[in-house]
Steps between C-alpha positions, in 0.01 A plus 500: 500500500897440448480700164295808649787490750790491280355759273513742897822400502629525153337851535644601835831445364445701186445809713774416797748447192383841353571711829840284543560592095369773442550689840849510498536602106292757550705632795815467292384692186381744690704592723581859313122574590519342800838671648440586858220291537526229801429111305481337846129449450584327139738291694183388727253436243774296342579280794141428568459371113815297521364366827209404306585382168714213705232278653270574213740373257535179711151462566449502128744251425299300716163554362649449139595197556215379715352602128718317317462171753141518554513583887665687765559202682758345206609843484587543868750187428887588471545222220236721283638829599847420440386352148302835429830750604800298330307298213221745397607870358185659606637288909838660427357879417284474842768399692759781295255778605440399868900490509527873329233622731745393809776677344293798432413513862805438701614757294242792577538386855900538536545838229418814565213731269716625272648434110712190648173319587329558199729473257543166697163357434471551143611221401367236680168694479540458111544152523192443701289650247681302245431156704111576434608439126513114626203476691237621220469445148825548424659228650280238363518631092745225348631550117673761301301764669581371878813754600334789283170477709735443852692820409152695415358399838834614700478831306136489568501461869839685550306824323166437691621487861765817421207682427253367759784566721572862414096575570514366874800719521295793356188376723737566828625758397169662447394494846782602676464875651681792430283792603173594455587708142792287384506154352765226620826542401602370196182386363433717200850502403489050557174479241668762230801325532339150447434551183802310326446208714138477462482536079815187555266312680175580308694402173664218669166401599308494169764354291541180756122450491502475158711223466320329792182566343653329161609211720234453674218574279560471153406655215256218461323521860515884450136514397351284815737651727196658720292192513768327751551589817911601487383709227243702665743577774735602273254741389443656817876532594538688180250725606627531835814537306336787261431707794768459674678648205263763473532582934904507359434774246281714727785511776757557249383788266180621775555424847901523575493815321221648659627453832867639412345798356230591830528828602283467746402228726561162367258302704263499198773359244592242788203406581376401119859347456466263818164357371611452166858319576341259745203421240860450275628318747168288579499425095847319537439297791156436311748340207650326731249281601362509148834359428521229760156350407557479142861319545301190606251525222566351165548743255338523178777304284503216739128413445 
């Protein structure tokens, strides 16, 4: 029951640290698309994530180590929750995220929408998806191959939530109303535009999960990979992962386009383009979880 819960939490704070990542990134590189376009609503979605991410870090610390201690009731005690923050560095990356999340928002709460505030949160939103680097496989690899694999997993999460991040953005953006002929402001100009960032993240992506998948698997346990239960996860994120890339291509080269270029009304073009960004969107969130289940499995070299 503890570990069903952790893996809600672990996965609740994937996609809080996402919008709190992502949101604000996407806000910044975009602003050329998005000139004249009011962010206030970005600033809200933001707010509520911090406002999450918070007590669902803390309440994980908790359940981790009620994992690690073998109850909630030894875990409730300060003696074992002191231990877990300042002599554990999976304790310390808990508490470091909870601690970022504060910062992250007092400050959407005292600044203004507007490039101060998100060029403000960049960096301790980078350094919260960086902290999940600690609290999965990563932070328990030892050897020659222990920082390599830490760094993969920062790039790894750092690339994920940007582009989870930029899809929620795209998502909102999608339903707000301008007219019954003309799509929201900014949007076709946002997913042409998002090009750069997305093939960066789709590279960074791929070249990070190789090394984990070296790391973690093995060429050795390559060949039973499927027959354990991290492994058949993995292949169903990569599938979710396939067609998200796939979604990515179709609103790139297809979709963004399309609607730029309607002469007439654009209600069809929006229409197809909201259901396909939220399935997009639906795919990362899916990875997410995928992702928060399978960093309290064993993987396939630790067997």
């Amino acid at each position: 029951m503890i570990e069903a819960a952790l893996i809600g939490l672990r996965a609740i704070q994937y996609a809080a640290a996402a919008i709190v990542l992502g949101l604000p990134a996407f806000i910044l590189y975009s602003r050329a698309a998005l000139a004249g376009v009011q962010t206030g609503w970005a600033r809200s979605i933001v707010r509520s994530a911090a406002a999450v991410l918070l007590p669902a870090t803390l309440a994980a610390l908790v359940a981790q180590t009620a994992v690690m201690a073998g109850s909630l009731a030894e875990a409730a005690r300060p003696e074992t929750l002191g231990f877990m923050v300042t002599g554990t560095a999976l304790g310390t990356a808990y508490a470091v995220r909870a601690a970022l999340a504060f910062v992250i928002l007092l400050l959407v709460l005292t600044l203004h929408p507007g490039g101060r505030l998100w060029a403000s949160l960049i960096v301790p939103a980078v350094l919260i998806a960086a902290s999940f680097a600690w609290t999965g496989h990563g932070g328990a690899t030892e050897g020659p191959w222990r920082w390599p694999h830490l760094a993969a997993d920062v790039v790894h999460a750092v690339a994920a939530l940007v582009w989870i991040g930029a899809l929620a953005g795209f998502v909102f953006l999608a339903r707000r109303r301008n007219g019954a002929d003309r799509p929201p402001d900014g949007l076709a100009a946002a997913l042409v535009g998002f090009a750069r960032v997305g093939t960066l993240a789709v590279t960074a992506l791929i070249l990070s999960g190789l090394i984990n998948t070296w790391v973690l698997v093995g060429p050795d346990g390559l060949p039973a990979v499927l027959s354990t239960a991290w492994g058949a996860l993995l292949a169903v994120k990569l599938a979710a992962f396939a067609g998200m890339l796939a979604l990515a291509v179709l609103h790139r080269y297809r979709l963004g386009p399309g609607l730029s270029a309607a002469a007439g009304s654009a209600t069809p073009h929006l229409a197809r383009l909201r259901r396909t960004l939220f399935v997009e969107f639906a795919l990362g969130l899916a990875i997410l979880g995928l992702v928060a289940a399978m960093g309290l499995l064993p993987p396939s070299a630790s067997l």
